[in-house]
C-alpha positions as a Python dict, from the first residue, in 0.01 Angstrom:
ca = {
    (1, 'X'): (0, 0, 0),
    (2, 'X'): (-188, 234, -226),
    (3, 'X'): (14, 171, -556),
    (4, 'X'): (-10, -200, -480),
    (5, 'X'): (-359, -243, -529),
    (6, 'X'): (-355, 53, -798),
    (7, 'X'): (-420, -24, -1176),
    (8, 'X'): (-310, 142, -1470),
    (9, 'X'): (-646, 339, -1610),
    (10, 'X'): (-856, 198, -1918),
    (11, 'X'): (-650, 381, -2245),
    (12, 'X'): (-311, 336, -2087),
    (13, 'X'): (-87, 112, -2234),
    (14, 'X'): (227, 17, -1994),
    (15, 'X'): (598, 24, -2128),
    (16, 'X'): (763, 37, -1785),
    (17, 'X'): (761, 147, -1473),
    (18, 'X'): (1111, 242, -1338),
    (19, 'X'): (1188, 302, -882),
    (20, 'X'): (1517, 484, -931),
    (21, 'X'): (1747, 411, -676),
    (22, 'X'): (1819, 757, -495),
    (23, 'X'): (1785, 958, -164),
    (24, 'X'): (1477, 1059, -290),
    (25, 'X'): (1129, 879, -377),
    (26, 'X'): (1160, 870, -737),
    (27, 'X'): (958, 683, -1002),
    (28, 'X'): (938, 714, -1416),
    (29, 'X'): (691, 515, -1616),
    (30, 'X'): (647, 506, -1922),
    (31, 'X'): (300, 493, -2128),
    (32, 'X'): (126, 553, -2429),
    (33, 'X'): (-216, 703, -2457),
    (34, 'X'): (-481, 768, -2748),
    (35, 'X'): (-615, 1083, -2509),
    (36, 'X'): (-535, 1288, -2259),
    (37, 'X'): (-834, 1147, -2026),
    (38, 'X'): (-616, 869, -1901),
    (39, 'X'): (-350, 1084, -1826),
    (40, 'X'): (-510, 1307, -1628),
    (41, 'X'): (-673, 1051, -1449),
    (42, 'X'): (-327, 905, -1332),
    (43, 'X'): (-244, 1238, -1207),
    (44, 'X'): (-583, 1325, -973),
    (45, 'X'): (-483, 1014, -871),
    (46, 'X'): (-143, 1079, -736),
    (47, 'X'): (-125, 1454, -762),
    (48, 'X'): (-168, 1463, -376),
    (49, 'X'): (67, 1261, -269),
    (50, 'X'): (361, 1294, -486),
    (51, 'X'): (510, 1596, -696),
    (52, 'X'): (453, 1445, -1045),
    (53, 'X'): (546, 1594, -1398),
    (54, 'X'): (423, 1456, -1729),
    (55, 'X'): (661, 1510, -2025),
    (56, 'X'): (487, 1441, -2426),
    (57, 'X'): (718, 1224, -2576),
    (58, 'X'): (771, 1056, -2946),
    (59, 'X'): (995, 844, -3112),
    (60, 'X'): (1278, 953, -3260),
    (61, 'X'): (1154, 813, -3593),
    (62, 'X'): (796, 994, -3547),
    (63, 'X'): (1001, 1326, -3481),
    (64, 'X'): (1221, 1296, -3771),
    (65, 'X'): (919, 1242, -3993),
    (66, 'X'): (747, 1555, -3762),
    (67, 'X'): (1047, 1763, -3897),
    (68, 'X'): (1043, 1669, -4210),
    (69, 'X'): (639, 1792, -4257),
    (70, 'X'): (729, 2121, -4077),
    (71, 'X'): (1061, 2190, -4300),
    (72, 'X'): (820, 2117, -4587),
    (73, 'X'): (519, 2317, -4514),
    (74, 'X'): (759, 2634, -4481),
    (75, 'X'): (921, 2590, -4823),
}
């Protein structure tokens, strides 16, 4: 009942939200955020009912362009 009446926080922008189908209570979402404040608001959150990890992610386009700066500031 507590996620049904539970809203995103201001700053999060919703991609999807994924219930995996398993023995265990599983859920990945997927968001983007300016900050970190949003993010760490989702987690006080939740953090005491479920074990929850939060992975940085970026596009494979953004990390090709990423590599490209770092292979470039070494030469």
């Amino acid at each position: 009942m507590h996620r049904a009446g539970w809203q995103y926080p201001p700053g999060v922008r919703l991609i999807g939200e994924y219930w995996l189908q398993s023995g265990d209570v599983a859920v990945v979402v997927i968001f983007e955020a300016d900050s970190i404040e949003p993010i760490f608001a989702t987690f006080s959150e939740w953090s005491d009912e479920f074990d929850m990890s939060f992975i940085p992610a970026i596009t494979g386009e953004d990390g090709l362009k990423w590599a490209a700066q770092k292979v470039g500031a070494q030469k």
